[in-house]
C-alpha atoms as an extended CHARMM CRD file, in Angstrom:
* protein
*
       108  EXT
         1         1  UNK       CA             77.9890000000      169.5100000000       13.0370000000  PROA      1               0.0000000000
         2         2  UNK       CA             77.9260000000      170.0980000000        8.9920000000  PROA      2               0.0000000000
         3         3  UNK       CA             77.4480000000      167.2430000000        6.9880000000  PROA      3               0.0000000000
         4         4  UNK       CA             78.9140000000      167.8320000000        3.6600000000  PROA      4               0.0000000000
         5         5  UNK       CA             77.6980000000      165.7770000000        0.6430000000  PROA      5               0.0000000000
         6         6  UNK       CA             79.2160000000      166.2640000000       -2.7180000000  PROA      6               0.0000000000
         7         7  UNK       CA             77.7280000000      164.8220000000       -5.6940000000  PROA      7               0.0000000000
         8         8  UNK       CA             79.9910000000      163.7760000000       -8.6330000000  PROA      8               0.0000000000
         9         9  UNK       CA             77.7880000000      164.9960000000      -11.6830000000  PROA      9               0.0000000000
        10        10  UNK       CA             79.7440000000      163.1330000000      -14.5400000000  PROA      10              0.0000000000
        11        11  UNK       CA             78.7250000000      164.3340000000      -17.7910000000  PROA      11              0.0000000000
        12        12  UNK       CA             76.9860000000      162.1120000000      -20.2530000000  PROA      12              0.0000000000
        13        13  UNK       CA             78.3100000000      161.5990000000      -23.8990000000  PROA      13              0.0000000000
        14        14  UNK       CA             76.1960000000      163.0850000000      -26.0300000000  PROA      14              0.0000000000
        15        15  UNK       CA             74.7380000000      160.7490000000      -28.7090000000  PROA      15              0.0000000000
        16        16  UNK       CA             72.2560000000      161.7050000000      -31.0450000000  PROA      16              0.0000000000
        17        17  UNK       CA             68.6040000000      160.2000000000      -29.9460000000  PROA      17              0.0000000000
        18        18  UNK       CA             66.6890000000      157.6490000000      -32.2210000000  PROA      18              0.0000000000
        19        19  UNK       CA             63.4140000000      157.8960000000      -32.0220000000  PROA      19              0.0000000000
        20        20  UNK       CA             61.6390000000      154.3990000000      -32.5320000000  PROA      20              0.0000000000
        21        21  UNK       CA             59.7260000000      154.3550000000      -36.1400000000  PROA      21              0.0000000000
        22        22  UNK       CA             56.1530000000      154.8460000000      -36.5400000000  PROA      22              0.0000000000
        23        23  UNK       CA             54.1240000000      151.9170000000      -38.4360000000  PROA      23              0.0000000000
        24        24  UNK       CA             53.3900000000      153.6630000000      -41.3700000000  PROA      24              0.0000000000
        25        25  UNK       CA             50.1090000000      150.8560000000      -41.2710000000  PROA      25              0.0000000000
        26        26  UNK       CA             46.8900000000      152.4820000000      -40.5440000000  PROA      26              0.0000000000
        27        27  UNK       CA             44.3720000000      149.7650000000      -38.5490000000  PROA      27              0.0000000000
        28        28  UNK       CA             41.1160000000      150.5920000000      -39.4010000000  PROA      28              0.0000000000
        29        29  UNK       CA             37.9950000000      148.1460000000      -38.0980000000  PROA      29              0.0000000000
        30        30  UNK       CA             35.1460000000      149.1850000000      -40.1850000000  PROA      30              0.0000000000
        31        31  UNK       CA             31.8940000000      149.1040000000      -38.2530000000  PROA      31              0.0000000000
        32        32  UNK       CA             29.3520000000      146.4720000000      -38.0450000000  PROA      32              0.0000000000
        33        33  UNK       CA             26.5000000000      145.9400000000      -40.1620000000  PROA      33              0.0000000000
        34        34  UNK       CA             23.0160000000      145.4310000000      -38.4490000000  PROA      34              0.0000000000
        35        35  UNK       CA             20.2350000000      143.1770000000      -40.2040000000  PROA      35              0.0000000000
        36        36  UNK       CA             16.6280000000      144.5570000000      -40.5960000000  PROA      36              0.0000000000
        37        37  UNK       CA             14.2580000000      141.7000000000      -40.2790000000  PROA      37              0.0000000000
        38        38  UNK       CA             10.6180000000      140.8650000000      -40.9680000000  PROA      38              0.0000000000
        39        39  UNK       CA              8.9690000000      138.4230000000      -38.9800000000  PROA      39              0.0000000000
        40        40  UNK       CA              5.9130000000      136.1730000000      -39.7270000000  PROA      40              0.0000000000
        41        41  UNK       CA              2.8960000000      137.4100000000      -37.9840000000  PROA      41              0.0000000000
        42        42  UNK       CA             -1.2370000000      136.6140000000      -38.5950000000  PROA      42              0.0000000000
        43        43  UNK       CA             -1.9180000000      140.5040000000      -38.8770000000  PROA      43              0.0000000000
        44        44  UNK       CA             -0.3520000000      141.7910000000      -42.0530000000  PROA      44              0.0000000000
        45        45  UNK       CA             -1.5490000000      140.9720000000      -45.2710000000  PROA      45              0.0000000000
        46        46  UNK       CA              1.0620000000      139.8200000000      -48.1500000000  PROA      46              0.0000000000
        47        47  UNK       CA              0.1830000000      143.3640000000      -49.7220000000  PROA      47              0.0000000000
        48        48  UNK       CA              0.6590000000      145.1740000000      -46.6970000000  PROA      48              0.0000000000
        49        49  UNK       CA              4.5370000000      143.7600000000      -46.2570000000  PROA      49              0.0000000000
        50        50  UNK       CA              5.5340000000      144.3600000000      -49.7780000000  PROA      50              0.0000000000
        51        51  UNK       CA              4.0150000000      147.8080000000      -49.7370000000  PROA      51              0.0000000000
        52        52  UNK       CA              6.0530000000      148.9670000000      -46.5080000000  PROA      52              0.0000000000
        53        53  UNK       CA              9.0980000000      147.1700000000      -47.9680000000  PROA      53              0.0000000000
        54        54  UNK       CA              8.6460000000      148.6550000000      -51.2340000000  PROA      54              0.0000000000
        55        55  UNK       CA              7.8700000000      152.3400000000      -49.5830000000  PROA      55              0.0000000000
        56        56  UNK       CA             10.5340000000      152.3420000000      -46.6160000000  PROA      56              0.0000000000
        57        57  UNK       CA             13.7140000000      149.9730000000      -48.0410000000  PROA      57              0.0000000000
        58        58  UNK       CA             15.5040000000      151.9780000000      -50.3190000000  PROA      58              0.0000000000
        59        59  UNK       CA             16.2970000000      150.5000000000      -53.9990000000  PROA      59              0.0000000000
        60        60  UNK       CA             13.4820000000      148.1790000000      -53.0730000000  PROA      60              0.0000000000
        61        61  UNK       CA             11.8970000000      146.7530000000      -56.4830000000  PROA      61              0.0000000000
        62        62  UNK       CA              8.4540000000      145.3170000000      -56.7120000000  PROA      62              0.0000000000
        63        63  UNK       CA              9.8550000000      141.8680000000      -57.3430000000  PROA      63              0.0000000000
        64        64  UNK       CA             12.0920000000      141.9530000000      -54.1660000000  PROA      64              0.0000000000
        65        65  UNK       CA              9.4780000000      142.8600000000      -51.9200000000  PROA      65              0.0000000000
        66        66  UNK       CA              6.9420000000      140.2740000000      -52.7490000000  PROA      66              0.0000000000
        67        67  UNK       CA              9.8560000000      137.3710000000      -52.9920000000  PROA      67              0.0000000000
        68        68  UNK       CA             10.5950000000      138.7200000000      -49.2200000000  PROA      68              0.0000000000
        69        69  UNK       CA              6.9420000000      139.1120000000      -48.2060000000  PROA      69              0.0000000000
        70        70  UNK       CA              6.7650000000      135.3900000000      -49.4640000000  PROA      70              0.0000000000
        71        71  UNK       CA              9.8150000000      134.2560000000      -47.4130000000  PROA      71              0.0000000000
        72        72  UNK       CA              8.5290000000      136.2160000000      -44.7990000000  PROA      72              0.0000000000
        73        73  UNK       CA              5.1980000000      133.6390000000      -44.8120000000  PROA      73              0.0000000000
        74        74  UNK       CA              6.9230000000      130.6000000000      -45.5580000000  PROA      74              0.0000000000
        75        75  UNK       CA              9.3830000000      130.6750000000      -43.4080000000  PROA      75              0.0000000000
        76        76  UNK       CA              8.9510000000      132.3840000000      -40.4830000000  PROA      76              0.0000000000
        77        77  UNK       CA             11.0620000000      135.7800000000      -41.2950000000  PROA      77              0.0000000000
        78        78  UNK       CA             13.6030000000      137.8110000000      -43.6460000000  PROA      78              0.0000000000
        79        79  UNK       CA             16.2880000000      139.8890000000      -43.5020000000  PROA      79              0.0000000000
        80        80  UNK       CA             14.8830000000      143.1210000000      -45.7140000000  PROA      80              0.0000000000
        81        81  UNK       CA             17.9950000000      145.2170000000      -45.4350000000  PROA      81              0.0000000000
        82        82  UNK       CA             21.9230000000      145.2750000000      -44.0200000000  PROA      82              0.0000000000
        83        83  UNK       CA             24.0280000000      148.2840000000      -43.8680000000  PROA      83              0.0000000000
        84        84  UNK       CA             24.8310000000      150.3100000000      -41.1630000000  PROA      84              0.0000000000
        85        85  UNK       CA             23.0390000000      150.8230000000      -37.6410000000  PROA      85              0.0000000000
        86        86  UNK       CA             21.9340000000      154.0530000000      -38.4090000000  PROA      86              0.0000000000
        87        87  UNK       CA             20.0630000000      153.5980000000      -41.3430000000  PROA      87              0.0000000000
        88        88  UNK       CA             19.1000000000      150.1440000000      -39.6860000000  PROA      88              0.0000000000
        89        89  UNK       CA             17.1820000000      151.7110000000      -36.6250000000  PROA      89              0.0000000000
        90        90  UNK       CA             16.0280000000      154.2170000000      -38.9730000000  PROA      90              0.0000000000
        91        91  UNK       CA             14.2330000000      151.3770000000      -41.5660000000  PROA      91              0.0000000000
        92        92  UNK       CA             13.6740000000      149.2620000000      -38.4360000000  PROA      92              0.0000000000
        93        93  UNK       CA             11.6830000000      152.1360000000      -36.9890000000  PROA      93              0.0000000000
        94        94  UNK       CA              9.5800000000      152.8590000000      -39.8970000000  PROA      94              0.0000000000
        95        95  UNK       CA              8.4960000000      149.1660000000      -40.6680000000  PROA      95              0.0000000000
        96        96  UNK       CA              7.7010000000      148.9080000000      -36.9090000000  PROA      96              0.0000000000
        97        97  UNK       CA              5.0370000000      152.2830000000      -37.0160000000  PROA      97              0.0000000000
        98        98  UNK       CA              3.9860000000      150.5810000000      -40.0790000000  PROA      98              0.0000000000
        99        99  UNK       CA              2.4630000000      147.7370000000      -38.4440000000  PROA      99              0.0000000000
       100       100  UNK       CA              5.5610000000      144.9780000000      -39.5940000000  PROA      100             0.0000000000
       101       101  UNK       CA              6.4990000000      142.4990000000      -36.9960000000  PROA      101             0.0000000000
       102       102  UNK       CA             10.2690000000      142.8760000000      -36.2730000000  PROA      102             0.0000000000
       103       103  UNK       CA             12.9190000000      141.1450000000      -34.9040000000  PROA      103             0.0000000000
       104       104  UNK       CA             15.0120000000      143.1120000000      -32.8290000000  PROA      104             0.0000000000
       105       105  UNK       CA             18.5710000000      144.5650000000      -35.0710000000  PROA      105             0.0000000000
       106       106  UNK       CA             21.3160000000      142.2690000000      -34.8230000000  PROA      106             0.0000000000
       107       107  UNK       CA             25.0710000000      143.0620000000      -36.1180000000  PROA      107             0.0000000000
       108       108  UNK       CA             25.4300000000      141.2030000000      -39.5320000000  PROA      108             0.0000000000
């Protein structure tokens, strides 16, 4: 026995094909900032800080670094630098050989 199907292939009207608009709206997230800070210890000497501040924070005036140094001592720590985490673990890292107490980076 032959089973014959047939299929009944109608044809489709052809209608041109919209293609759904692109957002012409670029999202862009920048990334996160990281915080270098200093913390209090009873090692380093108020020279010692503002020298390492002054030597490894870029744009880092004389003023600044004692003003931070002095926060540093008074109360407890300070945030010596905030930009990206690159340059972050790279200041972090330096101030850390250096003999500086750190906090560990945080995102700003």
């Amino acid at each position: 026995m032959v089973i014959r199907v047939s299929l009944d292939v109608k044809a489709m009207a052809t209608s041109p094909t919209v293609a759904p608009e692109r957002s012409s709206q670029v999202l862009s997230k920048p990334y996160p900032n990281y915080k270098v800070i200093v913390l209090n210890d009873d090692v380093n000497t108020f020279k010692h800080v503002a020298e390492c501040l002054i030597k490894y924070i870029p744009g880092m005036t004389s003023d600044r670094a004692w003003s931070l140094t002095e926060q540093v001592h008074y109360e407890g720590q300070a945030i010596v630098w905030v930009g990206p985490q690159e340059q972050a673990e790279l200041y972090h890292q330096q101030l850390n050989r250096a003999g500086l107490t750190m906090a560990p980076l945080e995102a700003a």
